[in-house]
Every structure is written in C-alpha cells, then in structure tokens.
N, C-alpha and C positions, 0 to 999 in steps of 0.2 A: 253695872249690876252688882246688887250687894248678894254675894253668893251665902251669906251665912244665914239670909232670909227662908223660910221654908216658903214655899206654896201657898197659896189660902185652898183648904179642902172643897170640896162639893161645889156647889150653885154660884158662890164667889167664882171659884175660877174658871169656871164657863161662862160668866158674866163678863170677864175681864177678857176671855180670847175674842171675844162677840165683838166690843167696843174696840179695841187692838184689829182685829180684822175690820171694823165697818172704816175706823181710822182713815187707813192706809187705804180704800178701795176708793170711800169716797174722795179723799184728797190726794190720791195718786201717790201717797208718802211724801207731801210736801215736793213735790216736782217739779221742774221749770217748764212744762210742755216737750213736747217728742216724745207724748206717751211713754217715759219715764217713771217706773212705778218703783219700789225697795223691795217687789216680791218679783219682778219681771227682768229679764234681759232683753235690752230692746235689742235692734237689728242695728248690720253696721250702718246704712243710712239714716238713722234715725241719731246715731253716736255723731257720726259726722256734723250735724247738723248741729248739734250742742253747742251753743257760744257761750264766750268766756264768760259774761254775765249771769248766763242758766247756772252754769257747772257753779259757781261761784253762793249759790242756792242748795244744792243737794245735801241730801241726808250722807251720814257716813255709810247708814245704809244702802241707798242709793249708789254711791261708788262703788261699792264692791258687789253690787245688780248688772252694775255694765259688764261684767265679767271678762271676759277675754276682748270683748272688742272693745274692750276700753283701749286697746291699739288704733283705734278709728277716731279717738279724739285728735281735732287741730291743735299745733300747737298752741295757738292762744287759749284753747279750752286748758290740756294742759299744766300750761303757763300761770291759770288762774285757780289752781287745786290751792288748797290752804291745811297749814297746818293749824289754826286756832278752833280750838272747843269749845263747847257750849255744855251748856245742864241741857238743852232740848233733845237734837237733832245729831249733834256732832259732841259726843262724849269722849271720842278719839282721836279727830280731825282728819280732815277728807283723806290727806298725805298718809297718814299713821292707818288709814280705813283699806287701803290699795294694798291687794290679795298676793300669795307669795303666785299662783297663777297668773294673775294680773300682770306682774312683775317680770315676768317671765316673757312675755310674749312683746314686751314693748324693746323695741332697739336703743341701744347708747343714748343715740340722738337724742329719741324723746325721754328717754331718761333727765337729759338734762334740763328739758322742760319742764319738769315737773317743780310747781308753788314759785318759777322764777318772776312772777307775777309779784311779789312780795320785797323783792331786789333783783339783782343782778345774777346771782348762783341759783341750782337749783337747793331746794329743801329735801335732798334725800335722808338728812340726817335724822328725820322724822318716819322715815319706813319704820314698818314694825318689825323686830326681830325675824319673823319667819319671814318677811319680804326681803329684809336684807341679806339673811341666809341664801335665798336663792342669787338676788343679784351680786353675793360673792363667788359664789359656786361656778358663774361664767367670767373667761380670760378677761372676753370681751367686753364685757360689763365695767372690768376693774381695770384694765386698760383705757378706760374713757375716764376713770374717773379726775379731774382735773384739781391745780394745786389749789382754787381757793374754796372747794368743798371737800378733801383734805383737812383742810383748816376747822371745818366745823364739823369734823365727826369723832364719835364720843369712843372712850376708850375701846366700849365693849365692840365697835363696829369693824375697829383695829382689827381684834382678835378673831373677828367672824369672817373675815376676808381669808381665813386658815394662809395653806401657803403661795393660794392665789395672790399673796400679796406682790409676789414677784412679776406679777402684771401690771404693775402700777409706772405708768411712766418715772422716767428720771426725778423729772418736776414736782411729781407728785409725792415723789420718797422726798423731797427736796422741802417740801411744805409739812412733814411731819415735825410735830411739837412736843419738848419736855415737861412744857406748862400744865398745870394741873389747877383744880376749880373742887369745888365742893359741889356740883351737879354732877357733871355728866365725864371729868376727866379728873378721876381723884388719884388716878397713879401719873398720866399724861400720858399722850399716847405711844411713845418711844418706849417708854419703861413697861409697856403693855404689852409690845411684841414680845412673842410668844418663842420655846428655843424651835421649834417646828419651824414655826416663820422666819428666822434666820436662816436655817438650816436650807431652806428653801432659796433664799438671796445669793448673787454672787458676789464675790470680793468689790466689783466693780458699783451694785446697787449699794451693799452694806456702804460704800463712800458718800453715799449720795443721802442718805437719814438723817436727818435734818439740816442740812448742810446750806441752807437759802436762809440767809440774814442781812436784812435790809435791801433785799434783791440784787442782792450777790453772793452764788455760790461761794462759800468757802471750805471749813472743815465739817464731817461729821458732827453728830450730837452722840455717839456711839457709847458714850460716859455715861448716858442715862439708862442704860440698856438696864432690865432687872439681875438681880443674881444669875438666877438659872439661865435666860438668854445668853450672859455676859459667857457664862459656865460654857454653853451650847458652843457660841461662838469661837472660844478658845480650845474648843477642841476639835478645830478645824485648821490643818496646819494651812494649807492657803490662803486661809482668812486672816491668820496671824501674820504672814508675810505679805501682806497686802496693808495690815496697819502701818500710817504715814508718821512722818516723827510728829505733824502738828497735831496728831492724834494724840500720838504718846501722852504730848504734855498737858493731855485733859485727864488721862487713866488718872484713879483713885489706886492706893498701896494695896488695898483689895484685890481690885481689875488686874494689877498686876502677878499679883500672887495664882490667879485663878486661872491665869493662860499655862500655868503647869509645869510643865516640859517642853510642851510646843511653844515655849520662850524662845527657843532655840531658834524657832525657822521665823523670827526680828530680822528684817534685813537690818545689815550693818549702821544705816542710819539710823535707823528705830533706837537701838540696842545703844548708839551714839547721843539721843535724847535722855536716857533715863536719866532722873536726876536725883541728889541726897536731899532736897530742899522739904523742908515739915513744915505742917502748920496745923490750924487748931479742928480742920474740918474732915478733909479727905487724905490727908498725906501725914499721920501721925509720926510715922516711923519716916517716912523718904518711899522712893518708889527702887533704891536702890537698896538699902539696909532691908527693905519688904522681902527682897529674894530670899526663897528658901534653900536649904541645902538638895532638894532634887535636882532644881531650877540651875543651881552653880554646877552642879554634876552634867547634866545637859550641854555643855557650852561647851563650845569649843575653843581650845587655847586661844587662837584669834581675835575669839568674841571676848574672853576672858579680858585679853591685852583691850578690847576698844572699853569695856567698862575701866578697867585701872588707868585708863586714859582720861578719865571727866574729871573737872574740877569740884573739889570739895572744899571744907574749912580749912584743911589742911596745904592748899595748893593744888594749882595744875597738876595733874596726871596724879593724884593721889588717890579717887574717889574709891579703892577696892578695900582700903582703913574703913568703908561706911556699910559694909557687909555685917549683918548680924554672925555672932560668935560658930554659931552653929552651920550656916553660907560656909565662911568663910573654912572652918574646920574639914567641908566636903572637898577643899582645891586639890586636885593630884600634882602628881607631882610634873606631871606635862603642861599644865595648866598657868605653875609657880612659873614655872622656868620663863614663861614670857614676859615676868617682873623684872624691872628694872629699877636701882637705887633709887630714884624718884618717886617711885610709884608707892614705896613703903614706910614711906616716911611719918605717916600718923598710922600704921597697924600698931595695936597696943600690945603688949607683953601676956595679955590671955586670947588674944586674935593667933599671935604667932605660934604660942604654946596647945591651940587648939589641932593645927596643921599634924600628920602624924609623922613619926622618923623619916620616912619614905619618901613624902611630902616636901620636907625640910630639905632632904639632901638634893631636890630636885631645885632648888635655888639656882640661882646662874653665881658665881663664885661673886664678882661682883657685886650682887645684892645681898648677899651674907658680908662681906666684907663693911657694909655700910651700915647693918645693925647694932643698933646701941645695946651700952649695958643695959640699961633698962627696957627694952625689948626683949632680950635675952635671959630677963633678971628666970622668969618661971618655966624655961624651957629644962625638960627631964636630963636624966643624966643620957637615956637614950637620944633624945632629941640634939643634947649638942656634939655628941659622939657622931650621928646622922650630917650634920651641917660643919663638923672639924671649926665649932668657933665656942 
C-alpha cells in the first residue's frame, strides 16, 4: 500500500469498497476450497483439511484468516507456506503474512515446518518482525532453533532474540557468523550481539559463538564481538578468566585494552599468550606495549614475572622492554623485584628512568647490577641514589 496516497473522496470510494467486497465474496479471496475466504476463519477441520497444494494457492490474506488455527495445518500444508511475492495476491509472502498470534500458538516442531517445502530448513527467516518478536520472547522457541537456520538469519533477528539468546543450543551459538553482506547481515551477526546478550551467556556459551568451522568445533569468533559488547564482556570478571589462550591470539590491541582491570583475572595461560607481535591491521602497537598503566597496576607480581617471561625482539624472557613508557612507569616496586638480569635487557634508558625512586630501589640487586651505562644514562640524581648504582 502506497501510504502517501490520499483516499479518492465521495461516490469513488464507495465504488471501490463495493468492487473490493463483491471481489472477495464472490471468489472466496482466491481460495483453494474448505470455504476458505481472506475476511473468515475457517474451523479447525476445515484447516486440517488444507493440502499442501491449496495452501500453496492462498492470499497473504488468507494466511493470516486462519488465525490461530493455523496450528491445525499438516505439516505438509506447513511445509508448502512460501516466502515469494507477487504484485497480486502475496505482496509480503505467505511466510512474512503469519501473525505474531499466529506465531504463538504453533509448537517448535511446526515451526520448523514452516516454507521447508522450498529446501531442507525451515524459512523462518522471513517471519515478520512482530512474529519473530514473539517467537524470541519463548525459551522454547529459541531452544529449537537449529544450526542451519542460524545460518540464515539476518542481523536484526540476532538482536530480537534479547537475552533469550542463551536458549539457543551449543550448536546453534556454534553456527553464528562474522560474515556480513550488503542485505540483510551488514554488521554480521556475531558483531550484532547486543552487551545485554552477552551479559546473559555463560563463560561456557560465550566459548561456543562461532566456534563450528568446517564442522569442527574449535575456537570462539569472540574477536568480532562490537565495541560495547567487547566493553560489556570485559567487565565480567568470570568471563575474562574463562578466555582460552587460542582466544588471546585473535584479541585486537583494542580488545585488549578494554578488558581494563579485569586483565587481572587472565588465567596464567591467557596472560602467558600475550604477545609484542604488530602489524598493519588489528595489532598496531602489540597486544602487549597496548597495556595501559591501570592494567600493569592491576597485576600481580606473579603475572608481572609470566609477561617479562615472553619472547620479544629482544630475546626470551625479555618481553616487559615491549610495555609502553607510561605501563611500564606504573611497576611498584613489588612488581620490579620479580625481574631478573634477563628480563631487562632491551628496557630503554626513558623505560627505566620512568620507574619512580621507590620503584628502582625495589630491583633485586642482581638486576641493578646488570644495567648498563646507557640504561642508566637518564636516571635522576634521586633515582640512582634509590638503586646505589
């Protein structure tokens, strides 16, 4: 309907409701028989009785006439709903035409019947907003939904599942995609989840989001996640101690930065992946020079020692030389003392002169005794007064 049309006034459009009702009276609204009319609901025997052939006939009208008992269709009726339009009869398609009532009253099962007449899966993905609205609103709706109709539902249908989304079998989080299209998936649907819908998943689902490649489980897709979810997620200390190292090595220097504080609660492996490694895309800086000075503040000596444990340019056990000036400036002095000679051997001369007096004299003797002139070249008169070097 073109809405920006007015009305035609007077004797016109009493003409047109005249012709509009003799229509539909005398041809039943294009009907297949079972006194099937687009102004009537027939009875449930009369739905029953609908073969896939009739239904296969009807107006979008008509579909949404059956009203409730459109729970009385067979599946092969169903089976044979279609989502293709026309200029006549079907300006929405029969599938897009099924009422958010409608909707409601039909089980998982026949859910899945619905346009599978067309292929193998059903056509949900053609429900209209307000149908799919409803069939997220139930567990069990979204607990049936299976992984290869998954595959063909559009960003917005993501979002409309709210935090029911944590209904959704394993398999099904398993079949969610970072892939995006200029139709119907222009973010994809992984980068769609919502921080609600996170916020909703356990550490145990968030593993499981998109993690089916080439039909075999493996890592998360959790890297595509959008900002604000990424945000949402990271400020869930559970959910941070639950990311795997094969995770790790997909974060972006971003993702990294935006887990905060709650870096901390990396289990030891986690924290044991990070790495200095850059490049022209997602890792400008490293994912380890990305830490900020709250993030080092955070850590505990322990964790401190497994980062100055990663190999960098510099050598094994070097990697804490690959902290930005300002990281690196936040170490206390509890923090230092788990350095050892090795570990300090590419810190530069404004890394070490960042450290405060405090800082410094909290060196283990042995790692002062290992610092070069030039390391030492910019440290204060307080600073080597602090370290006696």
């Amino acid at each position: 309907m073109n809405r920006d049309r007015k009305s035609a006034p007077g004797l016109n459009s009493c003409i047109l409701a005249f012709v509009v009702t003799a229509i539909l009276m005398g041809c039943g609204g294009g009907g297949a028989g079972n006194g099937t009319s687009a102004n009537s609901t027939p009875t449930p025997a009369q739905v029953a009785a609908i073969t896939a052939s009739q239904i296969a006939t009807y107006s979008d009208a008509q579909i949404a006439a059956l009203d409730v008992n459109i729970k009385y269709l067979s599946d092969a009726a169903l089976s044979a709903l279609s989502q293709m339009r026309n200029l006549s009869t079907n300006l929405n398609g029969q599938v897009e035409s099924i009422t958010a009532a409608q909707i409601a009253v039909l089980t998982p099962a026949q859910v899945r019947m619905i346009g599978t007449g067309s292929g193998t899966t059903s056509q949900i993905q053609y429900l209209s907003a307000a149908a799919w609205a409803v069939l997220g609103n139930d567990p069990a709706q979204v607990a049936a939904i299976t992984p290869t109709e998954v595959a063909t539902l559009w960003d917005s249908e993501i979002v409309a599942l709210g935090a029911n989304i944590n209904a959704l079998s394993n398999a099904a989080l398993n079949a969610l995609s970072p892939m995006k299209n200029l139709t119907n998936n222009l973010a994809g649907q992984i980068e769609s989840i919502t921080p609600l819908q996170i916020g909703a998943l356990t550490p145990a689902q968030v593993r499981m989001i998109g993690a089916a490649s080439g039909g075999i489980v493996s890592t998360s897709k959790i890297q595509y996640l959008s900002d604000a979810t990424w945000i949402a997620l990271g400020s869930y200390p559970a959910q941070v101690a639950a990311i795997t190292t094969a995770e790790i090595a997909n974060l972006s220097d971003n993702e990294i930065v935006d887990l905060g504080t709650n870096i901390s609660s990396l289990s030891d492996a986690a924290l044991g992946t990070l790495s200095p490694v850059t490049n022209l895309s997602t890792h400008l800086y490293g994912q380890i020079e990305s830490l900020t000075a709250a993030q080092i503040g955070s850590l505990t000596p322990a964790q401190i020692g497994i980062i100055a444990g990663l190999t960098s340019t510099y050598g094994a056990g070097t990697a804490i030389a690959m902290l930005n000036v300002g990281a690196f400036g936040y170490l206390s002095a509890t923090q230092v003392a788990v350095l050892i000679p090795a570990n300090v051997i590419g810190v530069s001369a404004t890394q070490l002169a960042s450290l405060t007096p405090t800082a410094i004299a909290g060196l283990a003797p042995a790692t002062i005794a290992s610092l070069t002139v030039t390391q030492k070249a910019s440290l204060s008169g307080a600073q080597h007064t602090a370290c006696g070097c």
